[in-house]
C-alpha positions as CSV (number, residue, x, y, z in Angstrom):
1,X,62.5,98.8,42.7
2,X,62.6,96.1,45.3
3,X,62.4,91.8,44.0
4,X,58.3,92.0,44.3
5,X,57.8,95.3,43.6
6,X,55.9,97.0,40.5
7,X,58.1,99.1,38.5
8,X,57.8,102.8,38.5
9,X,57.4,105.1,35.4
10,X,60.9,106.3,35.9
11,X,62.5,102.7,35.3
12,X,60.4,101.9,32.8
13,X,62.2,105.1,31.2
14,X,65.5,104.7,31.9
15,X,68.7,105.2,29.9
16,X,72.0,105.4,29.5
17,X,74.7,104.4,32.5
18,X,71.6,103.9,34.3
19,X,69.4,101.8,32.0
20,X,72.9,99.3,32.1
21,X,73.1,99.3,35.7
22,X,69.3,98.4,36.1
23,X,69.5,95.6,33.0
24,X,72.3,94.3,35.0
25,X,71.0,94.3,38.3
26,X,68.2,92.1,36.4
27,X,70.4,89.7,35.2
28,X,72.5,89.1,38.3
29,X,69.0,88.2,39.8
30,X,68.4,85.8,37.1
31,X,72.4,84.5,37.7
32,X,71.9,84.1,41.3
33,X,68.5,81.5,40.7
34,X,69.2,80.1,37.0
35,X,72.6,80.4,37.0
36,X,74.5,80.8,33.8
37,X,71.8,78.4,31.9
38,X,69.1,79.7,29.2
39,X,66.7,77.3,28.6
40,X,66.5,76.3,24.6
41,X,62.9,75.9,23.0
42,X,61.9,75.0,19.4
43,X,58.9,76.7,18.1
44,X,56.5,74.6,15.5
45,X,54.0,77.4,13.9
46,X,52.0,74.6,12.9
47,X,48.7,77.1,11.2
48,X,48.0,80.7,10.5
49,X,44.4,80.3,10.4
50,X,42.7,82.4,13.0
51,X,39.3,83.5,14.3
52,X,40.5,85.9,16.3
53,X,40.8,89.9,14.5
54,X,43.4,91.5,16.6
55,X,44.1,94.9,15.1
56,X,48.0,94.6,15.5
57,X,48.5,90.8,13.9
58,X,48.7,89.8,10.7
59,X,46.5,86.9,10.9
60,X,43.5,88.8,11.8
61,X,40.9,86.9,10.1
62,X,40.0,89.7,8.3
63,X,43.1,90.0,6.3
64,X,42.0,88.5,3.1
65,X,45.2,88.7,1.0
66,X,47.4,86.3,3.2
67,X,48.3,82.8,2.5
68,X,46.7,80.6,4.9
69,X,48.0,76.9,5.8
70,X,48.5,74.3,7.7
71,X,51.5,71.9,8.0
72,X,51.5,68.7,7.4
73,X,51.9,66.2,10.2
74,X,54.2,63.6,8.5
75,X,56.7,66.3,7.5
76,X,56.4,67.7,11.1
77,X,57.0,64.4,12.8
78,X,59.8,63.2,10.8
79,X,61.1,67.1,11.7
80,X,61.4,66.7,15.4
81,X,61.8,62.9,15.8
82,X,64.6,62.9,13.6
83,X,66.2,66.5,12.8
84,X,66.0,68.3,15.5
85,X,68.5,70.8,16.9
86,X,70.2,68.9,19.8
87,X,70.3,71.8,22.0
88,X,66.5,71.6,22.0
89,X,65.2,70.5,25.2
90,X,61.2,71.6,24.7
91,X,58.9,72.0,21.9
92,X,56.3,74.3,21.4
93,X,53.2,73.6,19.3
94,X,51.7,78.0,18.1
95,X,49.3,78.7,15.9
96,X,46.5,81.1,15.3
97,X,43.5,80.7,17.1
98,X,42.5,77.2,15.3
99,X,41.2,74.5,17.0
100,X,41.0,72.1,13.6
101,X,44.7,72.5,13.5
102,X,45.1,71.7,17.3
103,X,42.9,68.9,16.9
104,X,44.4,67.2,13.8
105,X,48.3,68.4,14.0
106,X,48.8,69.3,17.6
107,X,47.5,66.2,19.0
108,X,48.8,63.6,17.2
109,X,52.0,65.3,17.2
110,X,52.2,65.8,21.2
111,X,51.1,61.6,21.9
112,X,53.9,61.0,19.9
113,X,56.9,62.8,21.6
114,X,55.5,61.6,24.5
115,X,55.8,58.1,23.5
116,X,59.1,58.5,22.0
117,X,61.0,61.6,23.0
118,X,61.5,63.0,27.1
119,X,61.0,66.8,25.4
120,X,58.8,69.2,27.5
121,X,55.9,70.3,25.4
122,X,54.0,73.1,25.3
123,X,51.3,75.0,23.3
124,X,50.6,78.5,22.6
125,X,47.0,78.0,20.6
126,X,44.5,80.6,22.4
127,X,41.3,79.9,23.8
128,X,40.2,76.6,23.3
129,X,37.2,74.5,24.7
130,X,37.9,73.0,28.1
131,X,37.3,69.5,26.3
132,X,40.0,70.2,23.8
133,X,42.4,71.7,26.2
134,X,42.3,68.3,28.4
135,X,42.8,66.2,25.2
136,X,45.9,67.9,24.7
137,X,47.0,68.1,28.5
138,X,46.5,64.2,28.7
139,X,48.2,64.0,25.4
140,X,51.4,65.6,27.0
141,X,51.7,69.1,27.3
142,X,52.4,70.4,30.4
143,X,52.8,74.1,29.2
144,X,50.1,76.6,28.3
145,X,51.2,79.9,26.7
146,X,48.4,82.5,26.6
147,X,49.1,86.1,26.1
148,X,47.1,88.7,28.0
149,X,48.5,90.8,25.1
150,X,47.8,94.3,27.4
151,X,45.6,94.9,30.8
152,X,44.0,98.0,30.0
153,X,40.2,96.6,29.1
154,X,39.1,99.6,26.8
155,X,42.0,99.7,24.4
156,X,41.6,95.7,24.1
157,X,38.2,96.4,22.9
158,X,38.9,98.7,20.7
159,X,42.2,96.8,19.2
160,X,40.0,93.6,18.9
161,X,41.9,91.5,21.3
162,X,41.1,87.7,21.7
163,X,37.5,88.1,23.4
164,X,37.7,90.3,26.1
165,X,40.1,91.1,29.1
166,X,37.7,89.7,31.0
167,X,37.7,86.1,29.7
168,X,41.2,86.2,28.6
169,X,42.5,86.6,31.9
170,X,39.6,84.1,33.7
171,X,40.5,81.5,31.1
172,X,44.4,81.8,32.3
173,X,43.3,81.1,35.9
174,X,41.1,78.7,34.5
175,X,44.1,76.7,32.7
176,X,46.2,77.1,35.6
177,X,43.4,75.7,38.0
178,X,42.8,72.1,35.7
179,X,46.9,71.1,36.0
180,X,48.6,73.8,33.4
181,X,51.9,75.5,34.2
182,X,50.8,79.0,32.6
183,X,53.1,81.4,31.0
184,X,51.8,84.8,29.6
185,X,53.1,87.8,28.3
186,X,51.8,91.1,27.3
187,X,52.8,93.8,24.0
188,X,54.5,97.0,24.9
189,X,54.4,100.6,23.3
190,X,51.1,99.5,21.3
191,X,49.2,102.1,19.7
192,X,47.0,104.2,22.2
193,X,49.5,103.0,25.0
194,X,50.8,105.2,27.2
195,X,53.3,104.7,29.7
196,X,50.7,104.8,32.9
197,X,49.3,101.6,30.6
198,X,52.4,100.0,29.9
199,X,52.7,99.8,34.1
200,X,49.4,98.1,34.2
201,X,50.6,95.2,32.7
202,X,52.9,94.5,36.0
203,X,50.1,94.9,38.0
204,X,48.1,92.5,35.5
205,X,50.8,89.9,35.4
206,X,51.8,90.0,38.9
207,X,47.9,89.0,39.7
208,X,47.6,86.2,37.6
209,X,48.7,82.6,38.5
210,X,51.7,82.8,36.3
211,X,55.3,80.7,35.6
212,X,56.7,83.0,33.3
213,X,55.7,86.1,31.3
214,X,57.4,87.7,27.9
215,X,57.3,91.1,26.6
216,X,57.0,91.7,22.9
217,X,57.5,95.3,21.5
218,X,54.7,96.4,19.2
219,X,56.1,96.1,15.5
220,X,53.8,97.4,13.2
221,X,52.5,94.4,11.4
222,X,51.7,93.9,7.7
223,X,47.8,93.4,6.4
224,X,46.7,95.4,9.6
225,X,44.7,98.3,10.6
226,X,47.7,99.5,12.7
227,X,50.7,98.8,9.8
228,X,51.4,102.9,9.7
229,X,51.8,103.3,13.3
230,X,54.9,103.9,14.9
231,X,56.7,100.8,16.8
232,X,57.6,100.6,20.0
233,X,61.0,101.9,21.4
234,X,63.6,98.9,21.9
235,X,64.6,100.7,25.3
236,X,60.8,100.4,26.8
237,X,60.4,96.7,25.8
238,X,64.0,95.9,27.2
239,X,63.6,97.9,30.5
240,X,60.2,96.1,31.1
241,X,62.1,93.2,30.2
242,X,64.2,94.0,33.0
243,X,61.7,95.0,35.6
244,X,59.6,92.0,35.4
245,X,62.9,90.1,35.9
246,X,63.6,92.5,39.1
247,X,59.4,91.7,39.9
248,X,59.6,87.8,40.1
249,X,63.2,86.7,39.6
250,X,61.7,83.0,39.6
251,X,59.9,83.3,36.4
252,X,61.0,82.2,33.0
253,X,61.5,85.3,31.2
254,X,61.8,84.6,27.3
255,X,64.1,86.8,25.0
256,X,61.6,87.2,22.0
257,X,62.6,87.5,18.6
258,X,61.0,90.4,17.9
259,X,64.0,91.8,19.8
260,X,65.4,91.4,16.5
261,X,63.3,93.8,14.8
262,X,63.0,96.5,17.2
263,X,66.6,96.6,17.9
264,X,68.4,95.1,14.7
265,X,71.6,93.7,14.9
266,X,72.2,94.1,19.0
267,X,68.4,93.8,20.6
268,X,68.4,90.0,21.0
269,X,71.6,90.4,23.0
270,X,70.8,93.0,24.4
271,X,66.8,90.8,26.1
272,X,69.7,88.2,27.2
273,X,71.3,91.5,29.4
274,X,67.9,91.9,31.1
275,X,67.6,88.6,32.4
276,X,66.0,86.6,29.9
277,X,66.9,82.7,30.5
278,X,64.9,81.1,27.8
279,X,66.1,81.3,23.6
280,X,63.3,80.2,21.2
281,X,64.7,78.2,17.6
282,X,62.7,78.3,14.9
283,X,61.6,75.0,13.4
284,X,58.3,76.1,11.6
285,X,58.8,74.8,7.6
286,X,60.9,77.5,5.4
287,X,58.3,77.3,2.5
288,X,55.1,78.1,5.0
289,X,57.3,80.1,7.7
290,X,56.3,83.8,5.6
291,X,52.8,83.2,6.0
292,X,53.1,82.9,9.7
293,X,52.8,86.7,9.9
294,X,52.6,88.2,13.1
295,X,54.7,91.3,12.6
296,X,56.7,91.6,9.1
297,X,56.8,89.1,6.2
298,X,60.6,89.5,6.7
299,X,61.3,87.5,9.8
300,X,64.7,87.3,11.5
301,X,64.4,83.7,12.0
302,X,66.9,82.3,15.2
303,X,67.9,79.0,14.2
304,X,70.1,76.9,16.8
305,X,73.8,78.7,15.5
306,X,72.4,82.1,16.3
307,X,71.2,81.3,19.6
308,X,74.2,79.4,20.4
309,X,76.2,82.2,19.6
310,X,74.3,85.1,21.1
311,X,74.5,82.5,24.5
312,X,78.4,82.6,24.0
313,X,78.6,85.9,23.3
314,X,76.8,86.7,26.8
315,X,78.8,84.3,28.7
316,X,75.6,81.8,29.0
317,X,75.2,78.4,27.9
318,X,72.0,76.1,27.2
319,X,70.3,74.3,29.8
320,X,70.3,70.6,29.8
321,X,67.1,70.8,32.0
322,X,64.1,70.9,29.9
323,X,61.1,73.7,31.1
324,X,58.7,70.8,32.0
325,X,60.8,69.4,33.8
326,X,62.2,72.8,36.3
327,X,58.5,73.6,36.7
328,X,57.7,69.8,37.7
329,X,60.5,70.1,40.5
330,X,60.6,74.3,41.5
């Protein structure tokens, strides 16, 4: 696979002596524009309310038995004014598909750090109305996250993704045409997904005006119609990890917890191996953060001593450069 290149269904496959090789040939792309230096985000999970019924997420507004909240803004701004990790250089505002929380938490929250902090800020909060996407632009983020989740149009519809394909990927060029830096990401070895599909994602992401893109591996998630499925291999989400690295070695590439779950004990090291240069801490309250239930109610939480020592452990070290900023000068 050449730097620009879609990957074929052999690497997306491989194993063994050659899986290393191609993870490493990944990496030393992401050495040669990054250096040794993984960016360091904090993620707030500021609501678990949703309007959104995606069959493979645990918020799905029809699951009636969980827990829903929403965090308090005091605790949250004493949280990162004042108690924040100090290798955290950007924070990142998720949340269900709830535009009362990104109105009332979010908002407030993002004018603040501005004020008082030099933190890049992002959100990862779906499709919101243009009006309330500017308020929070002009309020300071200067990052949009918005999963594609996967690029084959019939299995979104039938797995109840966020709207359609259709409006999900026109509202990313959308965000990216009003002054958004636009990150994305898609779900790998989802139910239904073959390995034809899997591909289409790279031809997906590779079309879209994008800054960076993640992979997650489907884990099957609790209170959902696809809980009994099987999850995805570790190997599939890892090689795509490594051949969208290989596709656009300028992109931020996040290492995504759910590493941890498809591939316990050695899959978060292992997304670092691929080329992954950005590390996501936790911050989200301990007494709400089991209600935030994408995949499992047992989370592997990756506070700032487990990233710092996965970077060690890899030879890599945090980034004193926040994401706003390397986007506002690449």
């Amino acid at each position: 696979m050449e730097t620009g290149e879609l990957p074929t269904l052999a690497e997306l496959q491989v194993t063994e002596t050659a899986q290393s090789a191609y993870h490493a040939g990944a990496a030393a792309l992401t050495r040669e524009r990054f250096g040794r230096r993984v960016f360091v985000r904090a993620v707030v999970e500021v609501s678990n309310f949703c309007r959104e019924n995606c069959h493979y997420c645990g918020m799905r507004r029809d699951n009636r038995d969980l827990s829903r909240y929403r965090s308090r803004l005091e605790e949250l701004t004493d949280l990162l004014l004042h108690h924040r990790p100090a290798s955290v250089t950007d924070i990142n505002f998720q949340a269900g598909e709830d535009p009362v929380a990104a109105r009332e938490i979010v908002l407030p929250l993002l004018r603040r750090l501005r004020q008082e902090t030099r933190l890049g800020l992002s959100v990862c909060l779906g499709t919101l109305s243009p009006a309330l996407t500017e308020e929070l632009r002009t309020a300071g983020a200067t990052i949009y996250i918005i999963k594609f989740e996967l690029a084959d149009p019939e299995l979104y519809r039938r797995l109840e993704a966020p709207g359609t394909l259709v409006e999900r990927t026109a509202h990313v060029r959308w965000l990216a045409e009003h002054g958004w830096r636009v990150s994305s990401g898609f779900i790998a070895g989802l139910p239904g997904q073959d390995l034809a599909s899997v591909r289409d994602n790279f031809r997906l992401a590779a079309e879209l005006p994008l800054v960076g893109c993640s992979v997650s591996p489907f884990v099957p998630g609790a209170g959902t119609p696809t809980d009994a499925a099987d999850p995805a291999s570790i190997d599939l989400a890892l090689n795509s990890m490594a051949a969208l690295r290989r596709m656009r070695p300028d992109w931020v590439i996040p290492a995504v917890s759910a590493l941890n779950l498809a591939g316990p004990g050695t899959g978060y090291r292992r997304g670092l191996r691929t080329g992954a240069n950005l590390c996501t801490i936790n911050l989200t309250p301990e007494e709400v953060r089991g209600d935030y239930l994408l995949y499992k109610r047992e989370r592997f939480i990756m506070n700032e001593e487990r990233i710092l020592e996965a970077l060690a452990a890899e030879g890599l070290e945090p980034s004193p450069t926040s994401l706003a900023d390397h986007f506002a000068t690449a």
